[in-house]
ZASE-699638 format. One record per residue: z, y, x of N, C-alpha, C in turn; residue in three letters. Coordinates in steps of 0.1 Angstrom, whole numbers, plus 5000, padded with zeros to 4 digits. Each point is the difference from the previous one (the first is absolute). Example, Ala and Ser with C-alpha at 12.3 -4.5 7.8 and 13.67 -1.06 7.14 Angstrom:
// ZASE-699638
507849435132500050124991500050125009Ala
499350114996500050115009500850114992Ser
***
This chain:
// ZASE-699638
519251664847500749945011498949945009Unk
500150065013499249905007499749855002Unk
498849924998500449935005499949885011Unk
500349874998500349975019499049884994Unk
499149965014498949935000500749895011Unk
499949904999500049875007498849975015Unk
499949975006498650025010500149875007Unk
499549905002500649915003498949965012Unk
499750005011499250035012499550154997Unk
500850055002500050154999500050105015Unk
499849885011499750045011498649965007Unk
499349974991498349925002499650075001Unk
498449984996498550125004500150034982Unk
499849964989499950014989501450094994Unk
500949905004501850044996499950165004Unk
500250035014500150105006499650154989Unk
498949945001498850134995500550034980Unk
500149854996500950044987501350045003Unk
500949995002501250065005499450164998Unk
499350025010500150155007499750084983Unk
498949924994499550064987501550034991Unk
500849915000500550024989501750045005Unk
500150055012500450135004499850094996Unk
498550055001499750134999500250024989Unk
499349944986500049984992501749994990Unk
501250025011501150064991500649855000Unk
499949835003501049934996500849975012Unk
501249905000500449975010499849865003Unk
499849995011499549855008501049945003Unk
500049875001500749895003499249895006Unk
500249995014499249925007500249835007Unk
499549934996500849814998499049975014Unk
500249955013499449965010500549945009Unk
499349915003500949885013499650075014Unk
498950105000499350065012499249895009Unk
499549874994499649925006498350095001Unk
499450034997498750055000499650124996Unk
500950074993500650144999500350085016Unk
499950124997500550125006501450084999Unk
500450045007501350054991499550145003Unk
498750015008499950205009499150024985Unk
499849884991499150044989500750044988Unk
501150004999501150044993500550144998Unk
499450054987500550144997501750015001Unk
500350155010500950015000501050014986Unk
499250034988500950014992499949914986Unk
499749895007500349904998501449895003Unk
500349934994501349905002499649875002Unk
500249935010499649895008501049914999Unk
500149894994500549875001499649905003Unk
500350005013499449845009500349894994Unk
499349934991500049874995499049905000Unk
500449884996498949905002499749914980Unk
498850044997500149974986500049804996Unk
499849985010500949865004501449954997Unk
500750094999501650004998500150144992Unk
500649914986500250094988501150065003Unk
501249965009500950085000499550185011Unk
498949955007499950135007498950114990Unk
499549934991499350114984501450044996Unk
501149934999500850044987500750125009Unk
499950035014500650115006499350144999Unk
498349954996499150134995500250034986Unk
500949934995500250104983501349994997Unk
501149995012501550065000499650125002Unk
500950074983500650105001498550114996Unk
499149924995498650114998499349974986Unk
499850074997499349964983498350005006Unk
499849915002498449985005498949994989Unk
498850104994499850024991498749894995Unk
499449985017498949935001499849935012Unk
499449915004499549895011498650045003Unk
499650075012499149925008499649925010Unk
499449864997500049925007498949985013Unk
500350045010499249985010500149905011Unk
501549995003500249875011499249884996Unk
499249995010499649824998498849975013Unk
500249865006498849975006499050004991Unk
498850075012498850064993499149955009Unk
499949915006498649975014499349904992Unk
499150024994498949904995500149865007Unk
499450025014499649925010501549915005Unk
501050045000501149945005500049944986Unk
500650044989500449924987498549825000Unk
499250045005499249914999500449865017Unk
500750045006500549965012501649964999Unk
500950064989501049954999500650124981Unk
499749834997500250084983501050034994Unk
501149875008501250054993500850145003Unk
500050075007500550125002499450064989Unk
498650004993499650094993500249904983Unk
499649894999501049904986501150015002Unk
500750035008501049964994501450125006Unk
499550055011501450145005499250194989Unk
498650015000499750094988500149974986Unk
500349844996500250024984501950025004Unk
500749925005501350025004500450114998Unk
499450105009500550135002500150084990Unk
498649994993499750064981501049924994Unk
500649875002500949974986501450065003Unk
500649985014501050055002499950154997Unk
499550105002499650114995500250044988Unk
499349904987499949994988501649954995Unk
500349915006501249984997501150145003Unk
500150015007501350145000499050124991Unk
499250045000499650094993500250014986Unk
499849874996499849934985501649984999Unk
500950015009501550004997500850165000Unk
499150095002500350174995499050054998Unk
499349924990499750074989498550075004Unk
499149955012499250105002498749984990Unk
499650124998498449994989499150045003Unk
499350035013499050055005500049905015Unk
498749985005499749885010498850025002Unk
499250025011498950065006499749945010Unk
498949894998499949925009498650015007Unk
499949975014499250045014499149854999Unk
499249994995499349884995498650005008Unk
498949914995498850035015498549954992Unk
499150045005498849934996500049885003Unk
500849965010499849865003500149884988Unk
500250094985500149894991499049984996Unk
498750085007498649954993498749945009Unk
500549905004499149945012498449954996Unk
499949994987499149974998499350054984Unk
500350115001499550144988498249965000Unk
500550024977498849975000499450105000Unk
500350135001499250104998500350095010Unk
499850145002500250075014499250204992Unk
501150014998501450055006501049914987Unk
500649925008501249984995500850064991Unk
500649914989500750094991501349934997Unk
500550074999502049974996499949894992Unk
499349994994500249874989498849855006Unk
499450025009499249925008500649844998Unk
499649895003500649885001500850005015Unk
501149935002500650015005499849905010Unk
499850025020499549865005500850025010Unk
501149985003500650035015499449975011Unk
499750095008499549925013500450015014Unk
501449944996500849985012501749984995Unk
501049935010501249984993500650164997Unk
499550095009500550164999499550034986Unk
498549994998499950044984500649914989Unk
500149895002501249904989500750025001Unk
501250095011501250044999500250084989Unk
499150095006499950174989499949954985Unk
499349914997499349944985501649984996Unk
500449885007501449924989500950155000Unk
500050155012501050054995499550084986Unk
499050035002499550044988499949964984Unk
500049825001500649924987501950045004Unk
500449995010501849994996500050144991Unk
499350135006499850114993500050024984Unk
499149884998499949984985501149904989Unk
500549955011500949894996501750164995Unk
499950075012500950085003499950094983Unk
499250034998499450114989500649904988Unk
499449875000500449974989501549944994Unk
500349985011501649994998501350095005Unk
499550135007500850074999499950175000Unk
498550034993499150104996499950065012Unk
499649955015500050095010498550054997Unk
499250115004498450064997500350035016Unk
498749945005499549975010498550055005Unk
499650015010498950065001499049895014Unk
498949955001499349945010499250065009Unk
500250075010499050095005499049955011Unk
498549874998499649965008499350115009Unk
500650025015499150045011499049945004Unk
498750035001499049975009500350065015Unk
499150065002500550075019500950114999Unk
501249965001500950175003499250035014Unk
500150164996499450055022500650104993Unk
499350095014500950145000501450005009Unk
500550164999501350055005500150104992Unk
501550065000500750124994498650085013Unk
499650144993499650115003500650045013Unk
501450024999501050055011500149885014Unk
499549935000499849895008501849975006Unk
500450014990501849955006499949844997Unk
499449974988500249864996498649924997Unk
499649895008498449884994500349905000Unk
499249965007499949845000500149925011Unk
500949955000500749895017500249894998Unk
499249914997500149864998500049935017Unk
500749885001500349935008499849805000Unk
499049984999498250015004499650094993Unk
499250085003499150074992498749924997Unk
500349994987498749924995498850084988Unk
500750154999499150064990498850105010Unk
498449974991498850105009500650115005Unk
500450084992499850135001500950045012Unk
501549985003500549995012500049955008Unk
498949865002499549945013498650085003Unk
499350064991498650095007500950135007Unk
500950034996500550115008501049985014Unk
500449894995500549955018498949975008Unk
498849974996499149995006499150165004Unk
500350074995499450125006501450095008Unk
500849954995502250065013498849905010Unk
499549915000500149925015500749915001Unk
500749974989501549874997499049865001Unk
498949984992499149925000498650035008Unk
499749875004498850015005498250034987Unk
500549914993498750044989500949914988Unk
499150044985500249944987499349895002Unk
500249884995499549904997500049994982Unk
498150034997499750004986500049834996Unk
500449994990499749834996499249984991Unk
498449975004498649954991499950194998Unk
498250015001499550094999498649934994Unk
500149874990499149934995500150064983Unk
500950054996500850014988498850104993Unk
499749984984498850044993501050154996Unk
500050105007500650115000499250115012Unk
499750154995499250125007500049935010Unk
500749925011500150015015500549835004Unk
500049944991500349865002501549955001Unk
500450145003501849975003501050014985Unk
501049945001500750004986500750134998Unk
499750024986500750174991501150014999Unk
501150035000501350004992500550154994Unk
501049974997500550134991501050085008Unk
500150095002501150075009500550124993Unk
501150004996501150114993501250065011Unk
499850094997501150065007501750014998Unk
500650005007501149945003501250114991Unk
499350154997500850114993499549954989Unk
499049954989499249944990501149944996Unk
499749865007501349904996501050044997Unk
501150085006501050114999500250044987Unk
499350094999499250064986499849904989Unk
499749915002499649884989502049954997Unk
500250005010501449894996501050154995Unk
500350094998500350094996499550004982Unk
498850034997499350034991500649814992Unk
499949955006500249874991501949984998Unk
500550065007501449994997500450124990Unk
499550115000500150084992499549984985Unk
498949934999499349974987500849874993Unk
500949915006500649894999501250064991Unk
500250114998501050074991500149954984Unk
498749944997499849974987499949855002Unk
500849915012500249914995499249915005Unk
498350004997499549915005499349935012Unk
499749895004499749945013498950045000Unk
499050045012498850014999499649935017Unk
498749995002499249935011498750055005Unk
499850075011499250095004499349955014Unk
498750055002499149975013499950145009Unk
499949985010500350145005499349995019Unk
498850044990498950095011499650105000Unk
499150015006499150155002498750004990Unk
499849874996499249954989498750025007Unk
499750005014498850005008500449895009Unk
499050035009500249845013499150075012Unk
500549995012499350035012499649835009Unk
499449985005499449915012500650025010Unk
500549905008500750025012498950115009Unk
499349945001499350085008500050174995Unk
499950034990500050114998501450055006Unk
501149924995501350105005499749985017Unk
499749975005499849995012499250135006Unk
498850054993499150065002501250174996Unk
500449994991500750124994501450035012Unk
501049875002500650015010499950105012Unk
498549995007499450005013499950124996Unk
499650064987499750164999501350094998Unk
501149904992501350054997500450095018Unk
499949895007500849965015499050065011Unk
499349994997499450065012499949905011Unk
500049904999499949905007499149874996Unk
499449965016499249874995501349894996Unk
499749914990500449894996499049894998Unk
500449885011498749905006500549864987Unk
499349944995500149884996499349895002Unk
499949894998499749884998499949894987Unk
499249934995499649954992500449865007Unk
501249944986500649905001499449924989Unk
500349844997499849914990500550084985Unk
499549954988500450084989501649895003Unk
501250084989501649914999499549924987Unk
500049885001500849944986500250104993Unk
499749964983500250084993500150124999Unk
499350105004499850104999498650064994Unk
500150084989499150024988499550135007Unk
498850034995499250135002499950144994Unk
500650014992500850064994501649994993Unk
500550084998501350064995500150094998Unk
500050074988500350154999500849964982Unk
500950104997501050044993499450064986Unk
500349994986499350054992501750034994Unk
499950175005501350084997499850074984Unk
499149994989500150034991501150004992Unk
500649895000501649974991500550125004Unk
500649985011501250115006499850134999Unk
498550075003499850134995499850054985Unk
499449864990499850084986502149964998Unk
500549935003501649974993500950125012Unk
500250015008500650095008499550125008Unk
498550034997499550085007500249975010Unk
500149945013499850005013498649985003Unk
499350055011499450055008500149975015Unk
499349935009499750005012499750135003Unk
501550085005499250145005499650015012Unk
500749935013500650005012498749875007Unk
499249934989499449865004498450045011Unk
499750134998498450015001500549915020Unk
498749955003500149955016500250115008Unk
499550085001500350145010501750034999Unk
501050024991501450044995500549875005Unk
499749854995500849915007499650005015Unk
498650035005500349975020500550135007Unk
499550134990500950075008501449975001Unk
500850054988501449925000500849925008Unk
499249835004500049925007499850075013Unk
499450025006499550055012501350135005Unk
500050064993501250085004501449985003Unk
500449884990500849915002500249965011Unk
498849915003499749915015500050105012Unk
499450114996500150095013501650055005Unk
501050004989501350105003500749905001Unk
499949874996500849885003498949865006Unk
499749995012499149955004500549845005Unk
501250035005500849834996500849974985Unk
499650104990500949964990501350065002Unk
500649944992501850024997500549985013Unk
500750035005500650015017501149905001Unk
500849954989501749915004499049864995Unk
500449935011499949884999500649904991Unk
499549934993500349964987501249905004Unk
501850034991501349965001499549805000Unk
***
């Protein structure tokens, strides 16, 4: 029997791209979204869309009338670093909300599988580099302490009502689908890789690098960048292996790191275009490294960053940006 997957911001840059995987892949979707920062043009047609707000349990309990839902992936949630540090209760206190109300109707039919969209941000201050799943744990910001406590309710969930759960920390999602129908449309846009390329559309005037003092090849800070079909791939592979039951918690990079500057330099060759920047103050808290130590996930599930090399994520990206150059076109309801 086929079966039906839960998707819950299943019209995001992340959501989207899993959806489309596990389409192809033979299950049937079920999509939970208020369309506050979602797409609806990002929505596989053969998918089933239920406009809801995970704020009000009664509009979850209208995504599992009448459906045997076999698994949850959890994607809806404020996700802006920089805002959660500017107003935290939306991220303390409407992202653990949303995960409990969630957990509650789920946990009232019976679900046993739960796949959660979780972030590096739980490791602000890593003592080692590349980062590992079992690392000490340092939130650095109310967005990554959101993600932490859903991740204990997670465990709380497992132990009292055997849900197996999975943590899938993202470092840099980037990328687009191949077919350039569905990327990335954030509203601020606050991630590199889609502000260097508005900057070579012409949308932006230049990048602003922050500190090029940083003890790294080129002084600028490294991070990790995975591709957005990866991720996809990862939350698949971990819902499938959850068969036997148990929780598991994964890091999910490219297990490399580029320098701003370098994606910049790569960009400009992707695009064909100059891309001008400027050298700003380094931000508060921002480390010199970050990169991902994906060993867990590949020796326990085989996964692989196949889609991660920098050339596959800016082309991708760039193609994207070129066939949709304002983004999603309907103005957000």
């Amino acid at each position: 029997m086929t079966s039906t997957i839960l998707v819950t911001g299943g019209a995001g840059y992340v959501g989207s791209h899993t959806t489309r995987l596990l389409l192809d892949r033979g299950y049937r979707v079920v999509i939970l979204d208020n369309l506050s920062t979602g797409h609806i043009e990002a929505i596989d047609s053969r998918a089933e869309l239920v406009r809801g707000d995970l704020q009000d349990k009664t509009q979850i309990e209208a995504a599992f009338k009448d459906r045997d839902i076999a698994g949850i992936f959890h994607f809806a949630s404020n996700i802006l670093v920089g805002e959660s540090m500017e107003k935290p209760w939306i991220y303390l206190r409407d992202n653990v909300v949303s995960a409990c109300n969630l957990l509650e109707v789920a946990m009232a039919h019976d679900v046993k599988r739960f796949v959660l969209s979780s972030t590096a941000n739980l490791f602000d201050a890593p003592d080692e580099i590349p980062i590992k799943a079992e690392a000490r744990i340092a939130p650095g910001s109310p967005y990554g302490e959101s993600k932490y406590a859903i991740e204990r309710l997670l465990g709380w969930m497992e132990r009292i009502y055997g849900l197996a759960s999975c943590c899938l920390r993202y470092f840099n999602a980037s990328g687009a689908h191949p077919d350039s129908t569905i990327g990335e449309d954030h509203h601020p846009e606050t991630h590199l890789i889609p502000i260097v390329l508005q900057v070579a559309l012409g949308q932006r005037e230049r990048v602003t690098i922050f500190g090029d003092d940083y003890p790294t090849v080129d002084g600028t800070c490294v991070r990790d960048y995975v591709h957005v079909l990866d991720l996809a791939e990862a939350h698949l592979l971990a819902f499938e292996a959850m068969k036997d039951g148990k929780s598991r918690k994964y890091n999910l990079g490219s297990g490399s790191g580029y320098t701003v500057k370098q994606i910049i330099d790569h960009a400009v060759a992707v695009s064909g275009k100059p891309i001008p920047y400027t050298v700003g103050p380094r931000r508060p808290g921002d480390l010199p490294v970050l990169v991902a130590d994906t060993k867990k996930i590949a020796d326990e599930l085989g996964w692989q960053p196949r889609n991660s090399d920098l050339e596959t994520i800016l082309e991708t990206a760039w193609n994207w940006h070129l066939a949709h150059p304002q983004g999603y076109s309907t103005p957000k309801a």
